[in-house]
Structure formats: C-alpha cells, structure tokens
C-alpha positions as CSV (number, residue, x, y, z in Angstrom):
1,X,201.8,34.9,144.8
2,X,199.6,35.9,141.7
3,X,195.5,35.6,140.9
4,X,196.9,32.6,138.4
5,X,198.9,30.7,141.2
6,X,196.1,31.4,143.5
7,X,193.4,30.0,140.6
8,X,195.4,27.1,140.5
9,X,195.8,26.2,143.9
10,X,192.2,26.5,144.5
11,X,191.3,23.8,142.6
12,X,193.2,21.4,144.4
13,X,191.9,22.4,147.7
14,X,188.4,24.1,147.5
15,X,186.5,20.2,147.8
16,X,184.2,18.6,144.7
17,X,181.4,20.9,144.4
18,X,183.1,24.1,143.2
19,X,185.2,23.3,139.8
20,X,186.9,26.9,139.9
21,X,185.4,27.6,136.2
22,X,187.6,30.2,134.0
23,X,184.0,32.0,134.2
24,X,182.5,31.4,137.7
25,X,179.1,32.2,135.2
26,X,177.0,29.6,137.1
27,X,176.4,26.7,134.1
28,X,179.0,23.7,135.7
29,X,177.5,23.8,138.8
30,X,173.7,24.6,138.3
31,X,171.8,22.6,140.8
32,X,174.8,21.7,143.2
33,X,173.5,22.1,146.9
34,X,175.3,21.8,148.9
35,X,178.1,23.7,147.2
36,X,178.5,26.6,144.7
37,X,175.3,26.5,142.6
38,X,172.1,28.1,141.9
39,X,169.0,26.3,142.7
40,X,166.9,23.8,139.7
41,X,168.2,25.3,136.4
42,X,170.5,27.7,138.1
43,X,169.2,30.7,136.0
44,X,169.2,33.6,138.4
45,X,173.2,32.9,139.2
46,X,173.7,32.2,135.5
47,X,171.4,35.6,134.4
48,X,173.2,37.8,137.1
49,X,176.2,37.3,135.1
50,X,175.4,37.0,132.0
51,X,173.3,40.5,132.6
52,X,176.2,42.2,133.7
53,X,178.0,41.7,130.3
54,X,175.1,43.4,128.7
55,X,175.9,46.5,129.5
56,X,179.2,48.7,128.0
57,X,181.6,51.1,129.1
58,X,181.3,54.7,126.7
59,X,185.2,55.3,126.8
60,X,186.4,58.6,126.9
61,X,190.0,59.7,127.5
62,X,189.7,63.1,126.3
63,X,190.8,65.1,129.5
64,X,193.3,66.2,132.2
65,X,195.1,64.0,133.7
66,X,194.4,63.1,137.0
67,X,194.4,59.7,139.7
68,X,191.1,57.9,139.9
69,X,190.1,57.9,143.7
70,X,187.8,54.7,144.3
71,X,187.4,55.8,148.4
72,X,183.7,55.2,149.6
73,X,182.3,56.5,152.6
74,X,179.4,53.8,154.6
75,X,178.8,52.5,157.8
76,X,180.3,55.7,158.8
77,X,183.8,54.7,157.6
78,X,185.7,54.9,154.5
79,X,187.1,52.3,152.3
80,X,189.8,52.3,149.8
81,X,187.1,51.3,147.2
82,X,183.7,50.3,146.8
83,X,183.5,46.4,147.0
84,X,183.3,44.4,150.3
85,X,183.4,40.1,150.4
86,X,180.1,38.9,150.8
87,X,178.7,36.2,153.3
88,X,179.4,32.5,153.0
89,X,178.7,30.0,155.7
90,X,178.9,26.6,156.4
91,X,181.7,26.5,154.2
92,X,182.7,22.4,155.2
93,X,179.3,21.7,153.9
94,X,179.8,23.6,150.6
95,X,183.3,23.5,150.0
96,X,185.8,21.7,151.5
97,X,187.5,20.6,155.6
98,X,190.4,23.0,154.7
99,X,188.4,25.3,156.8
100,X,186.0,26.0,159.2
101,X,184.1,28.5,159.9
102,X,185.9,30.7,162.2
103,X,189.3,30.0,160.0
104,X,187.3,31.2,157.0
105,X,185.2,34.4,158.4
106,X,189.3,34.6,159.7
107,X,191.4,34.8,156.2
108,X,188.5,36.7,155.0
109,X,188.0,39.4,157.5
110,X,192.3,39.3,157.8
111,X,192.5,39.9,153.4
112,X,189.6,42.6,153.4
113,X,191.0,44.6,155.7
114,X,194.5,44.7,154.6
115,X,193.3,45.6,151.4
116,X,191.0,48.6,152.7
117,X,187.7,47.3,152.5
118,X,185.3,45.2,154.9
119,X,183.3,41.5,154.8
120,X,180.1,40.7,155.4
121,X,180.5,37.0,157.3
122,X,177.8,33.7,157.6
123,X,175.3,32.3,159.4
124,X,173.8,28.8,159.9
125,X,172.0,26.3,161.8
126,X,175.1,24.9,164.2
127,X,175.6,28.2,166.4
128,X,179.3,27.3,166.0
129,X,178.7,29.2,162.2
130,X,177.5,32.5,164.0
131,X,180.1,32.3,166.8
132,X,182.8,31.8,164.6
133,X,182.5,35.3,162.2
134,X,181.7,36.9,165.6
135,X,184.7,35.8,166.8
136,X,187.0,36.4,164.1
137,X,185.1,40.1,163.8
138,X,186.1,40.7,167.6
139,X,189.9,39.9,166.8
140,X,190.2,42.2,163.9
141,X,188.5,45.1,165.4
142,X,185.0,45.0,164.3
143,X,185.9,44.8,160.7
144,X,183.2,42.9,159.6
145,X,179.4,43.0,159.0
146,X,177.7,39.8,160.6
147,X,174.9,38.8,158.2
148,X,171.7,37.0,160.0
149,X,169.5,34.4,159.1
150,X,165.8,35.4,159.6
151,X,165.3,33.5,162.2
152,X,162.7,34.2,164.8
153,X,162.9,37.7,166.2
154,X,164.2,37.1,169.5
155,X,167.0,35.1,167.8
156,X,167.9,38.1,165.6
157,X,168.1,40.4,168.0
158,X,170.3,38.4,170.4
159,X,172.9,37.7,167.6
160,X,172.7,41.7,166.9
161,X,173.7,42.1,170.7
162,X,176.6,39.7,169.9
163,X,177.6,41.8,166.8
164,X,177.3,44.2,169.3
165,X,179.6,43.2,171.6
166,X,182.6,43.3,169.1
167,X,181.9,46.4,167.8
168,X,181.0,45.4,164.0
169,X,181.0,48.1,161.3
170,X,177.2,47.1,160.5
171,X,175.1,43.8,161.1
172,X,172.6,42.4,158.1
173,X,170.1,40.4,157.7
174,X,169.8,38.0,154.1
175,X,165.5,38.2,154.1
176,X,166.1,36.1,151.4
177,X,166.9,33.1,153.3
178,X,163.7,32.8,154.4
179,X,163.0,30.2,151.4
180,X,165.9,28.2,152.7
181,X,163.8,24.6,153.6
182,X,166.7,23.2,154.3
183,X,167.0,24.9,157.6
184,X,163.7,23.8,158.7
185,X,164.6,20.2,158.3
186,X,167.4,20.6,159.9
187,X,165.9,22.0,163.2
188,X,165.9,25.6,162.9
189,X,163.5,27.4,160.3
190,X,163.7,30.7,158.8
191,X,160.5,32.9,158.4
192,X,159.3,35.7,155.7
193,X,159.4,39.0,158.0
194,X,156.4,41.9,158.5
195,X,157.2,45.4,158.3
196,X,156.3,45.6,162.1
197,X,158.9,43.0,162.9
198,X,161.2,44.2,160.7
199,X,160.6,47.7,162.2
200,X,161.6,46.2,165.5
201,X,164.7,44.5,164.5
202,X,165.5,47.7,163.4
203,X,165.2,49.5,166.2
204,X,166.6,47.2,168.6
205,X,170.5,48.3,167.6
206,X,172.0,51.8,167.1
207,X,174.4,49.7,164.0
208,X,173.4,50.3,160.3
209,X,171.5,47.7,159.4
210,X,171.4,45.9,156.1
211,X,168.4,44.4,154.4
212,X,169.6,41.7,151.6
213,X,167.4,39.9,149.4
214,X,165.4,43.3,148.0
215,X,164.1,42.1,144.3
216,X,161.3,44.6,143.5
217,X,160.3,48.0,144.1
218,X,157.7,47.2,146.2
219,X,159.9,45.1,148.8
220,X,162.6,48.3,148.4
221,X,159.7,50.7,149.8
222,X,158.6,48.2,153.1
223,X,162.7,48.2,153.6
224,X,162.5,51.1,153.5
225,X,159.2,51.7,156.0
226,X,161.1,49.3,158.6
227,X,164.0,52.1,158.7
228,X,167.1,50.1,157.2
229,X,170.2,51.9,156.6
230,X,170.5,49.8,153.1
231,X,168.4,48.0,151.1
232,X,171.1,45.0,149.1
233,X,169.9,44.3,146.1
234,X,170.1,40.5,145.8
235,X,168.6,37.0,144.7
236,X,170.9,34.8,147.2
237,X,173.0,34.1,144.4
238,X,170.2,32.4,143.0
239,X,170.0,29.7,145.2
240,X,166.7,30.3,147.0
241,X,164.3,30.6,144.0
242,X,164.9,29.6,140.6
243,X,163.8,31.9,137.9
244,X,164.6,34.8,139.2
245,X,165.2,38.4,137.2
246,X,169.4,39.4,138.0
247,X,169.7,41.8,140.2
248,X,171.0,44.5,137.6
249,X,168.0,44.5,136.0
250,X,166.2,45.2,139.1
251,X,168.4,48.2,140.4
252,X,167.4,51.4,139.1
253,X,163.7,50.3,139.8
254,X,165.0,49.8,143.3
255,X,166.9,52.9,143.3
256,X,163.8,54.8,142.4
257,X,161.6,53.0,145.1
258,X,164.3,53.9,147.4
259,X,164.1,57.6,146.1
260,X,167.5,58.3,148.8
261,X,165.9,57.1,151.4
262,X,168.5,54.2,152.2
263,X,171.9,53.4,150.9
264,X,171.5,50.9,147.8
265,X,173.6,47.7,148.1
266,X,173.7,45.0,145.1
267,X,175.5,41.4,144.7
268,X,174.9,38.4,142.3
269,X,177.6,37.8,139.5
270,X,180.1,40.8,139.9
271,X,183.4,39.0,139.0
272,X,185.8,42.4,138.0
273,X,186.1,46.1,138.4
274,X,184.6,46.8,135.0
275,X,181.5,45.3,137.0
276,X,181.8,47.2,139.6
277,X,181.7,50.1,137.9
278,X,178.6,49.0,135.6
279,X,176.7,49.1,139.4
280,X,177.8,52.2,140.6
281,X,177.2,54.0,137.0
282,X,172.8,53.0,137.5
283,X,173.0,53.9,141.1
284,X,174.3,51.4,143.3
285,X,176.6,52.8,146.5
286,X,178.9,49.8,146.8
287,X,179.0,46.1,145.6
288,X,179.2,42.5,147.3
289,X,180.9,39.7,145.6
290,X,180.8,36.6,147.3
291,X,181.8,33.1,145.5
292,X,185.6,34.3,143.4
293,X,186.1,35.1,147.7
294,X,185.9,31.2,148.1
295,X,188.0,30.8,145.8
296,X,190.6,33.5,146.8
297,X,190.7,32.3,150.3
298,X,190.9,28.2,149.0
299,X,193.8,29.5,146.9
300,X,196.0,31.9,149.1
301,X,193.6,32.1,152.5
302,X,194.1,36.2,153.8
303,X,196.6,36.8,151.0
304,X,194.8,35.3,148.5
305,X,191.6,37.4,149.6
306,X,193.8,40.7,149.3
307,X,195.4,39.9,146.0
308,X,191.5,39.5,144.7
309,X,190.6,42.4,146.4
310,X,193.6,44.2,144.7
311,X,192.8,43.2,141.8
312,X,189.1,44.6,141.5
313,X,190.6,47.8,142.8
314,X,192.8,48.2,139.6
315,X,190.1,47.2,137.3
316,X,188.2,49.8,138.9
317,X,190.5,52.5,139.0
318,X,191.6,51.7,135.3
319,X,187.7,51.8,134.1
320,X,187.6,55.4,135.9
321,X,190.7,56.3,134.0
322,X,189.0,55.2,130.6
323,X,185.8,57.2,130.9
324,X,187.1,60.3,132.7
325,X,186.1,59.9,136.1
326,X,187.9,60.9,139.1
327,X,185.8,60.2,141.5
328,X,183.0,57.3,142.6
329,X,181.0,60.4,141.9
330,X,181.8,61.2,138.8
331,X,180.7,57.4,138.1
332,X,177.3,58.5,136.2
333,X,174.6,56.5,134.1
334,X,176.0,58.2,131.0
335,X,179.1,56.5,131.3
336,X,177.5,53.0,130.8
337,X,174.8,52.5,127.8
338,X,172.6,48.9,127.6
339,X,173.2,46.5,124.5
C-alpha cells in the first residue's frame, strides 16, 4: 500500500462530511459540524494553511555530506522525528461508523508507534470517547497522550488518574474547547479555566502536562504561571472561534512569552515535512497534525497511519538535507525567510 491507494480508499469510507480534498486547505468543507470543517467562514483552518505556504525554505547544499537525524527528545522519551497525530474524537459523529472510538484511538496509537512517534487521543461527552483512547493507550504501553476536555476540575483530574493508570507518555488538556456549546447542550459543558485552577490541575499529576489552545502572548505567560510542561500553540483547527489569526503567525510571539520556560507545541494546517520544518525553524519543539490522520486511518487504518507518518519523516529529513542541517538543532530561523 501507497499514500495514493490509501487517498483513494479514504474517500470511499471516511463518511459525507470529509471530501478528502487534494489540499485538505479547509475551503470544501468550511462550516461542516459535525465533520471536518472550521466554524462560520472557516477562516482560521483555511488561514493556518494558507499561512504556512508563506513562508520559504533558503536552500543550501554547499557542505559535507552527512544523514539528517530528525530524533526529538519530550515527555522524557525520544522519537524518531518531531511530529505526533493529533486528537480527534467522536469520530462516528464526524466521520463515518467504520469506527469507533476505541478502534480509531487503536489504528492510530498502533501506526504512530510503529513509525517512532506518539498520538495525542479524544475526548467527548459519552464517557465511552475517553474510555476508549484510555484503553487503547493501556494496550500499547502508554504510547499515547490523552487530551481533556475542560471540564469541571474534579472531572479533569479523575481522567488524569485514568491516564494515569496506563502509564501515558503525557496527558493534555485542549483549553480551547471551552467555546465548544455544543457540549453544553448536550449535557456536559466545558468552562474557560483560572490560573489557580489551572495551577491545580497541574499539580495534581507528576505527567507532563500539555496546555492546547495558547493564541497570544499573554495566555502563553498564565500557561506558563500554572506550571505546564508545554504550552500547544493552536486555534482548534479553527472550529471553536471563527476569525482567528493561524497559529504560525502567533508562534514566535508565544515563544518569546514563553522565554524557555515550557516546551512550545503548535498544530493547525501542517500537511508535509516541509511544514514541519517551517515550525521548528521559528521555534517550535514538535508539531501536531490532526485531520490528513483521519484520513490515513479511513484509508489503510494502523498502516495507513505509519505510511503518513513515513512520509512526513522523508519530507523532513529531505528539507534538512536541502538547507544543511543535520540535526533538529541545526533547524534555525535563518533557514526559513517570510514572503
């Protein structure tokens, strides 16, 4: 099996509301929730890409020869590069009965790991969402990072104790959710977070924990105040609040709030390893991509998820190559320039 065959299979099975675009850019499917979209006009998924692809590579191949190395080092382990699947859940609702969540979280988990990195897992209303990643985390030796809802703090903290429990490589929490209505209707609201509360989340688990939703430089430094281990740059793939800034335009502000207090995180419209390496080059430490997972799990379940992940690493490695740098380290903001 190939990324093509895997495309094409996809878009038999992945359900109505994801039309496996030749760009996943965000424009088909503005507005569609449940499913794939960004929220109203869809512009902070459709400016997170578009964003990205305004900002080049300086190539430079003037050198000796050597292998790129992508290895990253976080949570206290090390990756064979610097990307990890970010969390989808209630993936019936948004995709398609293929799978649930526990077969999802499952292929996912099962493909990240066979390909040396990690996935951050989903979280909903039906506790069958959060029991299912928790499960699948459990049977492939905590390789996973559970990602919470903020949900009251007594709920937080007793899914943290069930992250726990299997021995995940980190738990997060997506602050962003909090403008999620929908959950409120549906019986379980999500709240906006204090410092204090924050603080005590925090404190209630010896795990890194992972802050996602950080847009400004001002939320970065109360992240930062409550202790987190990394701040992840994100808008919810724009499906929380329309209008939003990308999140590239909003990292090296972040990174500067941050000032190497916390690890920096970012996700929202990373598609290749050329991306990738646009992050790491202004500062970011690793990078989430979410939606192409869908796809990759819709297409080829675990294999299809490795094959993806294979893929980025190349793309990686072969941007290294093209600008001189061995290492992640050697990744620095000269190597990229703005358009």
């Amino acid at each position: 099996m190939n990324y093509q065959e895997i495309v094409k299979k996809a878009k038999a099975d992945i359900g109505p509301n994801c039309r496996v675009c030749p760009e996943c850019n965000g424009v088909a499917c503005k507005g569609i929730i449940p499913g794939p979209g960004g929220k109203g006009t869809g512009r902070g998924f459709i400016r997170n890409y578009n964003d990205l692809k305004l900002i080049a590579l300086n190539m430079d191949t003037i050198y000796e020869n050597f292998v790129p190395d992508c290895h990253v080092e976080l949570f206290g382990k090390k990756y064979d590069l610097p990307v990890f699947a970010g969390p989808i859940g209630a993936v019936q609702q948004h995709y398609s009965d293929k799978y649930d969540d526990l077969t999802y979280s499952t292929a996912l988990i099962k493909g990240c790991k066979a390909a040396g990195s990690i996935a951050f897992t989903g979280d909903g209303v039906v506790d069958a969402v959060f029991n299912g990643t928790i499960e699948a985390i459990g049977e492939h030796e905590g390789c996973g990072v559970p990602t919470i809802k903020p949900w009251s703090k007594e709920e937080v903290i007793k899914k943290i104790k069930m992250a726990e429990s299997v021995n995940a490589a980190a738990v997060a929490m997506d602050i962003d959710a909090a403008g999620l209505t929908l959950l409120g209707k549906l019986g379980k609201p999500v709240f906006p977070m204090s410092v204090e509360t924050l603080k005590a989340i925090v404190d209630s688990t010896e795990l890194p924990f992972i802050l996602k939703g950080v847009m400004t430089a001002a939320a970065a430094k109360k992240a930062v105040d409550a202790g987190v281990y990394a701040v992840l740059v994100s808008n919810h793939g724009g499906r929380v609040l329309d209008e939003t800034p990308s999140t590239i335009s909003v990292l090296e502000e972040i990174i500067e709030a941050v000032d190497g207090k916390a690890k920096i995180l970012i996700d929202g419209g990373f598609r290749s390893g050329i991306d990738v390496f646009k992050a790491i080059a202004m500062g970011a430490h690793g990078v989430i991509i979410a939606r192409p997972y869908a796809t990759a799990i819709y297409g080829g379940d675990a294999e299809g998820v490795k094959i993806y992940t294979d893929k980025i690493k190349d793309e990686l490695e072969n941007a290294m190559l093209m600008t001189g740098c061995k290492t992640l380290a050697d990744i620095t903001r000269d190597k990229v320039r703005k358009l």
